[in-house]
C-alpha beads as a LAMMPS data file, in Angstrom:
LAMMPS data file: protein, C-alpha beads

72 atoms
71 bonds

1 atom types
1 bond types

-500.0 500.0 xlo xhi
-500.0 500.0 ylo yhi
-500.0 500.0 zlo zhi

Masses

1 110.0

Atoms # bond

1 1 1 -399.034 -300.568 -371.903
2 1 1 -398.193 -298.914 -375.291
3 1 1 -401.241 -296.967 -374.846
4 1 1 -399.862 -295.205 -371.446
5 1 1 -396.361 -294.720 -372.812
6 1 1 -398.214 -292.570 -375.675
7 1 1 -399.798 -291.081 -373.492
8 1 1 -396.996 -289.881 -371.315
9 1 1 -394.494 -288.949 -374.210
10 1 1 -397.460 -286.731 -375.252
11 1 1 -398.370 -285.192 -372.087
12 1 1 -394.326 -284.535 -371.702
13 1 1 -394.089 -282.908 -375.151
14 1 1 -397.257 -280.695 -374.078
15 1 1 -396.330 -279.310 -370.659
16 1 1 -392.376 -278.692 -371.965
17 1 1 -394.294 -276.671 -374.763
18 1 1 -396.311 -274.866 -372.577
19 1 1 -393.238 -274.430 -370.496
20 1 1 -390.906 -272.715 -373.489
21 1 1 -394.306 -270.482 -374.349
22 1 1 -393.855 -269.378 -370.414
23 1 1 -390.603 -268.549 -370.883
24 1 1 -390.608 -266.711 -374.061
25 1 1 -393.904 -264.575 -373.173
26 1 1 -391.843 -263.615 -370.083
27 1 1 -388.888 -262.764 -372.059
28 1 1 -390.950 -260.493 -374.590
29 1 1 -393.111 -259.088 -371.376
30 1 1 -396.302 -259.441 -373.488
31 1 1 -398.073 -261.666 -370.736
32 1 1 -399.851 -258.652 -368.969
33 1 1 -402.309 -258.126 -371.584
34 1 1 -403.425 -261.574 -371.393
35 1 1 -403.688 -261.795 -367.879
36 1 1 -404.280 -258.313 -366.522
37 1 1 -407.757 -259.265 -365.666
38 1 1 -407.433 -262.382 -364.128
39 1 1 -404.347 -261.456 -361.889
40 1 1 -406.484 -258.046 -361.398
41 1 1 -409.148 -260.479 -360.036
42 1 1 -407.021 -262.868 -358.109
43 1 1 -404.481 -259.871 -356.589
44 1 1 -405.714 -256.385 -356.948
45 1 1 -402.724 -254.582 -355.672
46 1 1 -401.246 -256.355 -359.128
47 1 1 -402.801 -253.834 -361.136
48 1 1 -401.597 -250.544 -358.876
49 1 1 -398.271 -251.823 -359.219
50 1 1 -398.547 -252.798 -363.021
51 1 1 -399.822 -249.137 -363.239
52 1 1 -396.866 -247.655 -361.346
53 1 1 -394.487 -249.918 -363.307
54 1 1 -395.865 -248.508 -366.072
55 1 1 -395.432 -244.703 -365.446
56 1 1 -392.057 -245.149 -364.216
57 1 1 -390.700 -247.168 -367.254
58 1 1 -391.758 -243.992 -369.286
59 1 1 -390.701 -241.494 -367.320
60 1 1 -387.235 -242.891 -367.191
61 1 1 -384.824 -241.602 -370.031
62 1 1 -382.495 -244.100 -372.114
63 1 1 -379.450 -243.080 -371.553
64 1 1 -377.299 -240.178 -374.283
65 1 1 -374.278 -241.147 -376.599
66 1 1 -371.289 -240.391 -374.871
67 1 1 -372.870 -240.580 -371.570
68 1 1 -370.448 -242.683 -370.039
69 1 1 -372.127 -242.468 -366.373
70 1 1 -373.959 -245.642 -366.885
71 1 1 -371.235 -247.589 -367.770
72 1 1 -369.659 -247.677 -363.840

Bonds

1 1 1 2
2 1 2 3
3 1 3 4
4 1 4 5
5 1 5 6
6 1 6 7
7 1 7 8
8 1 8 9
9 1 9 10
10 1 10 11
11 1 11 12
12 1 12 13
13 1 13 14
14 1 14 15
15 1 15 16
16 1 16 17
17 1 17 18
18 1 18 19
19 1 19 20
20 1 20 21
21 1 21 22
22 1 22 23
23 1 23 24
24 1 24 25
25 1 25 26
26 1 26 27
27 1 27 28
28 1 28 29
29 1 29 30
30 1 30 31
31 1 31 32
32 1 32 33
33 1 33 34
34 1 34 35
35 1 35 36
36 1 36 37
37 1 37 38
38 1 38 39
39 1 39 40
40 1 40 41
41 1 41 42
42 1 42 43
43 1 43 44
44 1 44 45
45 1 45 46
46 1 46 47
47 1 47 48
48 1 48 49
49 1 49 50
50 1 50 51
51 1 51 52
52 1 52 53
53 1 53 54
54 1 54 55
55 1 55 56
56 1 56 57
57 1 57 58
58 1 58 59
59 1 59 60
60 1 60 61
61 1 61 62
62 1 62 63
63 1 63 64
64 1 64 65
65 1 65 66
66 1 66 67
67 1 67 68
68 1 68 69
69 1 69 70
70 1 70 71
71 1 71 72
């Protein structure tokens, strides 16, 4: 019995790791490097859009000082 409960409370502490690493790769938005090739594989429309994504986030302009027409 002590065995399983060892077992468990170690198999908890491992997924709610890999759960925080989820979240914080998600926050930083560093996860499509690491799967880019598999998602490319699974769901190739994934990339075109990743692509798109891409050019628009550098096209877009961060906004002036004193531009207060983002404010709303």
């Amino acid at each position: 019995m002590t065995g399983f409960l060892v077992f468990a409370v170690v198999l908890a502490a491992l997924l709610w790791a890999f759960a925080r690493f989820g979240v914080w790769v998600r926050r930083k938005g560093i996860g499509g490097g690491l799967m880019g090739p598999i998602d490319e594989a699974w769901h190739p429309s994934a990339d075109r859009f990743r692509r798109e994504t891409a050019i628009h986030e550098q096209r877009v302009l961060p906004p002036r000082p004193g531009d207060d027409s983002f404010t709303g």
